[in-house]
N, C-alpha and C positions, 0 to 999 in steps of 0.2 A: 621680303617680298621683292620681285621682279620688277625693272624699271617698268617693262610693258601694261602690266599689271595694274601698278599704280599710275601710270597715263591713262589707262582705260577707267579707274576706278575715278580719277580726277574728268575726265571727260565725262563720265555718268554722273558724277557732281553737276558738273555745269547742265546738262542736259535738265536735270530733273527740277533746277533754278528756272530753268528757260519754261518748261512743260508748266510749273507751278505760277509764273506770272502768265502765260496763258489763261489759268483755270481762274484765276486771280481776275481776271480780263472779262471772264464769262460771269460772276461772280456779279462785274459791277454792269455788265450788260442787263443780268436780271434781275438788280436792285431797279436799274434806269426802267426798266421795261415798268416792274411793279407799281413803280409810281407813275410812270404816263398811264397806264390803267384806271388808275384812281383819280387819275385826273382826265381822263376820258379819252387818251390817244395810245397808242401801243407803236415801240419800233417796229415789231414784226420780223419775225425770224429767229427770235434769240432763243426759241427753243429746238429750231434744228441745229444753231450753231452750237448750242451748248452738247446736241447728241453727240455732231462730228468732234468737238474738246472730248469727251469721254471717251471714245475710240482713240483717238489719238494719244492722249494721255495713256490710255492702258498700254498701248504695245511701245510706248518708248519709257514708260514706267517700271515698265520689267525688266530692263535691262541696269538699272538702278538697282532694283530690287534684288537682282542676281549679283553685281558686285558688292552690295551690301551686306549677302548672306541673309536675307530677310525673307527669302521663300518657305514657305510652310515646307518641314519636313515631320515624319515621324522618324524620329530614329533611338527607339525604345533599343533595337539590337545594338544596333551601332554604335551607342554607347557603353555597352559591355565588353566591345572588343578591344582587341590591343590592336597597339597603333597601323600596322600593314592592314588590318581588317577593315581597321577606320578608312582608310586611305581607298582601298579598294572599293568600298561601299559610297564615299564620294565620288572618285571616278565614275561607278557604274551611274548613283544618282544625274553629275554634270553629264555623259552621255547622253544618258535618258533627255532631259532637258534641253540638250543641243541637238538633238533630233528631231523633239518635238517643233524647236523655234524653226531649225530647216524647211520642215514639212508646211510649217502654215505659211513662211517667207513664199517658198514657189507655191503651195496653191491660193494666196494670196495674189500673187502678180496675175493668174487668171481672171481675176475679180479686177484690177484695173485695165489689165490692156484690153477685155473686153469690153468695159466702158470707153477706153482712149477710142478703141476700133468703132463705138458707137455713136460716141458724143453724148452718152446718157446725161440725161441732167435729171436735180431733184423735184417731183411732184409738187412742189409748193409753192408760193408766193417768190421764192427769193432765186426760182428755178437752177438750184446752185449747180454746175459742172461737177457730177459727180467723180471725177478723177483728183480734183485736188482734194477732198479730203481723204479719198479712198489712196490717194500718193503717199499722203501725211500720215495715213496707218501703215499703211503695208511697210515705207521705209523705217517705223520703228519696229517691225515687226522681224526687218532684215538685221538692223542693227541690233536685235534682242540676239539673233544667231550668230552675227559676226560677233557677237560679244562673249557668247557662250563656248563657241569654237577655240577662242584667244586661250579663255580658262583651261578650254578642257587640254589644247596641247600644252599650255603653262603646269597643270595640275599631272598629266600625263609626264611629262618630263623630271618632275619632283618626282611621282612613283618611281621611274625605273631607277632615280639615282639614289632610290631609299630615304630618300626624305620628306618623312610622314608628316614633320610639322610642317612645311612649307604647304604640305598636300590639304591639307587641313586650315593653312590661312588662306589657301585660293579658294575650296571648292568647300568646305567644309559648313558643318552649321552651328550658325550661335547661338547657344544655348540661353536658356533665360539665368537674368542674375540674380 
């Protein structure tokens, strides 16, 4: 494996530490919450903050989940082939993938600069700025594609120099053991 490769895989390490004491954060937000209920006061909010954790979480959790090789694939064919076939059909899959993350990165930033350009805020009690958590999604949503890009020229690179295993520790999938 690629020094790059493994810094990105060691940086989606740290990331998904970071995203997980977040969730951890919300976690003890709605234990607190539960009990000032029962005890007759409520913080208030800890359910919109927990929606904006779940967006947020998702789109920098994917990016994890893409250096870990943990995306659901089927690859009933794929497994049949020999190794160039293999190779090919993760390229095409990490393509597919880095496209997708592209596409939602820019129509994603619609969704915030059109809030920035508004100053939207949230309908509720806690009137949150909806830009900061719509920043905190979209930017993992960019780093999902900068992440996939890295792969797919690391993984492109392995094809052309015939090096199926390599092609298969970047982009490939794990199978169950």
């Amino acid at each position: 494996m690629t020094l790059p490769i493994s810094a990105l895989r060691t940086l989606n390490d740290r990331i998904a530490i970071l995203v997980g004491i977040g969730l951890l954060g919300c976690v003890l937000l709605t234990l607190i919450e539960i009990v000032a209920r029962q005890l007759g006061g409520s913080l208030g909010g800890v359910d919109e903050i927990s929606g904006y954790a779940m967006a947020v979480t998702t789109s920098w959790g994917v990016s994890y989940a893409l250096t870990e090789q943990a995306h659901v694939r089927i690859d009933l064919l794929r497994q049949r082939l020999v190794p160039l076939g293999r190779a090919v059909f993760d390229i095409i899959s990490l393509g597919c993938l880095s496209g997708t993350a592209i596409m939602i990165a820019w129509r994603g930033w619609d969704v915030v600069a059109k809030t920035l350009s508004t100053g939207a805020r949230a309908n509720t009690p806690l009137e949150t700025p909806l830009w900061i958590p719509q920043m905190l999604w979209w930017s993992g949503w960019l780093w999902f594609a900068v992440s996939a890009l890295i792969l797919l020229v690391a993984a492109g690179v392995k094809l052309i120099s015939a090096d199926y295993e390599a092609v298969d520790t970047i982009a490939g999938a794990k199978g169950e053991a």
